[in-house]
N, C-alpha and C positions, 0 to 999 in steps of 0.2 A: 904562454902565460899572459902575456902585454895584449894576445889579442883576447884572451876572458875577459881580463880588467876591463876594455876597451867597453867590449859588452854590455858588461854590468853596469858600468857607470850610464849607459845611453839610454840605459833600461830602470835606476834606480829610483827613479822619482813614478815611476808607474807601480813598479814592481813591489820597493820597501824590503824588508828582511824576512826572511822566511825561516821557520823549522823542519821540516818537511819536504824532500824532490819526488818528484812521480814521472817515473814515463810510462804512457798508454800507446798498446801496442797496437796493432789490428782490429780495428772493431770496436777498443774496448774506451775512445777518446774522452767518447762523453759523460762519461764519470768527474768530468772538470767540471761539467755546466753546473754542478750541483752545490760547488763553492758558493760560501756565501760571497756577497761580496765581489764579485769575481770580475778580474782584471784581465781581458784578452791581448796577447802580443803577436801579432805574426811573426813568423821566424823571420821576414825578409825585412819585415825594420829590425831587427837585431842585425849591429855588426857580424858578419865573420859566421853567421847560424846559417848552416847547410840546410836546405828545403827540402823533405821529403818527395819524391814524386809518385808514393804507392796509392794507390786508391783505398781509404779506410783509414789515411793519416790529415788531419785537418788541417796540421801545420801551424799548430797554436802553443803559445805560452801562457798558460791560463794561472793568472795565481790570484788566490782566496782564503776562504777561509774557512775550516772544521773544525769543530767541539776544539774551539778555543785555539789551535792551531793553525798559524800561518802556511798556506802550502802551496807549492810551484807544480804545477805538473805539465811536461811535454803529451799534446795532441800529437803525436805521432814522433818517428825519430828516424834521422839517417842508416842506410845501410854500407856497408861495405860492397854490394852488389851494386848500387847507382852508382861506383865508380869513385864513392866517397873514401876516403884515406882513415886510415884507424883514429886517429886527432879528431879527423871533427865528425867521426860517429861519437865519439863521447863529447863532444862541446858542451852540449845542452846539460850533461851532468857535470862537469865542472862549473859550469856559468848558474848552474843553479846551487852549486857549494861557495860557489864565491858571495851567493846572496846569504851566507848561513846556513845552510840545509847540513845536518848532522842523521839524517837518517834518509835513505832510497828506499821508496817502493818501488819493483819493476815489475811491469808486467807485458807478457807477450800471447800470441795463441800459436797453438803448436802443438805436432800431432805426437798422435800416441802411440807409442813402440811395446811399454808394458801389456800384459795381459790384464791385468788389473783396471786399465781405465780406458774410458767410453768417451765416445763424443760428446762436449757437454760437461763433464768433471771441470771443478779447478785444481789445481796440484800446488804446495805449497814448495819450491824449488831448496832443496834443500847440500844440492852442489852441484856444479856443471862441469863438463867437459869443451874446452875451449879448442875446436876443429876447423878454424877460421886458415890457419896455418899464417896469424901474424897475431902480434898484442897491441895494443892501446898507450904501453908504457915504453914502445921503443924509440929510441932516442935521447934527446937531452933529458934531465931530468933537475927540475927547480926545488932543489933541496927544502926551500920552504914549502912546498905542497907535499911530499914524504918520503921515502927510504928508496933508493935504487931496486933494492929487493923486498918486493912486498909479501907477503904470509896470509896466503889461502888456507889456511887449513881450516878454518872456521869463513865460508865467503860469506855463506849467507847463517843471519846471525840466528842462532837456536830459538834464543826467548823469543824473537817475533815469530819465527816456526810455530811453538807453543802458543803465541799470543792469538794469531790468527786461526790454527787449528780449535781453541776456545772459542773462536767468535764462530765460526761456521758450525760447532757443534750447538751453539745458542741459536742459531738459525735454523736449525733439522735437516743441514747435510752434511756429509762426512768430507773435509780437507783432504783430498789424494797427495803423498809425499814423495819424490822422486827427483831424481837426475837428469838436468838439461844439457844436452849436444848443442853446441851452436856451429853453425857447419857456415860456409861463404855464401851459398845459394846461387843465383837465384832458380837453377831447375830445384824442383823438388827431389829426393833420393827415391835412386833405385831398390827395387829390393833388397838386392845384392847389398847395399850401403846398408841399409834397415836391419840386414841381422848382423853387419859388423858392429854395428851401435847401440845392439841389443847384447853383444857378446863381450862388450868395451863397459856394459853397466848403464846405459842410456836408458830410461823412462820415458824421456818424451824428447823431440829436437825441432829446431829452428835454424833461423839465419838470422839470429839477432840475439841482443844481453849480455854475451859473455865479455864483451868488449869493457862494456858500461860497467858491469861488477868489478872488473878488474880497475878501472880507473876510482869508481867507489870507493874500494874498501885500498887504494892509493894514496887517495884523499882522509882516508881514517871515515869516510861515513858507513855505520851500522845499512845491512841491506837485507832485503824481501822481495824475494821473490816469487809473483803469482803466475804459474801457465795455464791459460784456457784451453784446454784439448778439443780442438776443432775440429779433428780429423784422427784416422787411423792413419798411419805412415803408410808407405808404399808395399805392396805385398801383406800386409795387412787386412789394410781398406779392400772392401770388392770391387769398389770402380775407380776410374780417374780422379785425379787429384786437380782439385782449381781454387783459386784463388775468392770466388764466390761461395765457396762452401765454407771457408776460412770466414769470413764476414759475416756469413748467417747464420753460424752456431754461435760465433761471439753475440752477436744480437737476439739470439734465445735466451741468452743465461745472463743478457744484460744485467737485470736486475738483482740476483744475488751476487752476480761480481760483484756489483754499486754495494749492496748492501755490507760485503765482506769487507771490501776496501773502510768503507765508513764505520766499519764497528772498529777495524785494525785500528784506524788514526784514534778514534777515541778510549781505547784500552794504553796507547802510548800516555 
């Protein structure tokens, strides 16, 4: 907790108060540039803020401004696979609720297990399966940040589900709805894995998010979740899986991601 504060405070004269947290996953960072206003932070002048080292994370704290909305959003985020500790994969979402932030948008890319969606869909995440095999909230717990036992049954909150699936239908395409796996990574899953997480109720899966929701909705902040389906999962897909095909579907569909994120913030 002393080391958020720490943070915040080193950060507050750049930063100011925000409404709004974002983290952008894979590909999908430069939807920050588009702040007005917009105030760049490297993670490494932040106290205590773990550096990405994925390729497709820029490693920024970018906070600005939309349709009248102050908003923080992470260029990219730690994983639990760089060796990072469940604590400071979620930092950057505490240190951006310690600025104010009362609502998370998350978003990641990640492939597709359903039958239902293609490479290219967005999916509005509407509960996850947490396969990390650790949580975000083990350990001490500072009574003033929330409850020992936190209550998922609602992670990700309905109204922005509806609020979002609104804005993409005002755009002329259809919001895919579905259930995130977050698995430890960093190999991609075997087939084998792909129909156990197809038969567990998995729509789509990653190595990232579920950490962050779980510390969110800790925090009491309302959340949203966006998956960019990059891929077909393994056994799925007809060919190999890489990390380049991850980056350049997100970078096809740049654009109505931008667009979806920016109609969500202005229907809040």
């Amino acid at each position: 907790m002393e080391a958020v504060h720490e943070a915040q405070r080193s950060i507050a004269d750049r930063a100011g108060a925000v409404e709004v947290a974002m983290v952008l996953g894979s590909g999908l960072g430069d939807y920050a540039n588009r702040l007005e206003e917009a105030v760049a932070i490297p993670y490494a002048e932040i106290p205590h803020m773990p550096v990405s080292g994925v390729s497709g994370h820029a490693g920024n704290l970018v906070v600005g401004t939309w349709a009248d909305k102050r908003v923080a959003a992470m260029q990219g985020r730690a994983h639990l696979y760089e060796g990072c500790s469940p604590h400071e994969v979620v930092f950057g979402v505490r240190l951006m609720a310690s600025l104010g932030a009362k609502t998370l948008i998350v978003t990641n890319a990640a492939g597709g297990i359903s039958s239902e969606l293609a490479p290219g869909d967005l999916m509005a995440i509407t509960d996850q399966l947490n396969l990390t095999g650790t949580s975000s909230l083990i350990g001490p717990i500072d009574g003033r940040e929330g409850e020992r036992f936190v209550d998922m049954s609602a992670a990700f909150d309905p109204a922005l589900v509806e609020a979002a699936s609104e804005v993409a239908k005002a755009l002329g395409f259809e919001l895919r709805r579905g259930v995130y796996a977050g698995l430890l990574g960093p190999a991609y899953e075997t087939p084998a894995e792909v129909r156990m997480l197809a038969s567990l109720g998995a729509d789509a899966v990653g190595m990232s998010t579920v950490l962050e929701v779980l510390a969110a909705r800790h925090l009491g902040l309302r959340v949203a979740g966006i998956s960019c389906i990059s891929n077909l999962a393994a056994g799925i897909a007809k060919g190999p899986l890489s990390h380049a095909e991850v980056k350049e579907t997100a970078g096809r569909v740049r654009s109505r991601f931008e667009a979806l994120l920016s109609g969500l913030l202005e229907s809040m």
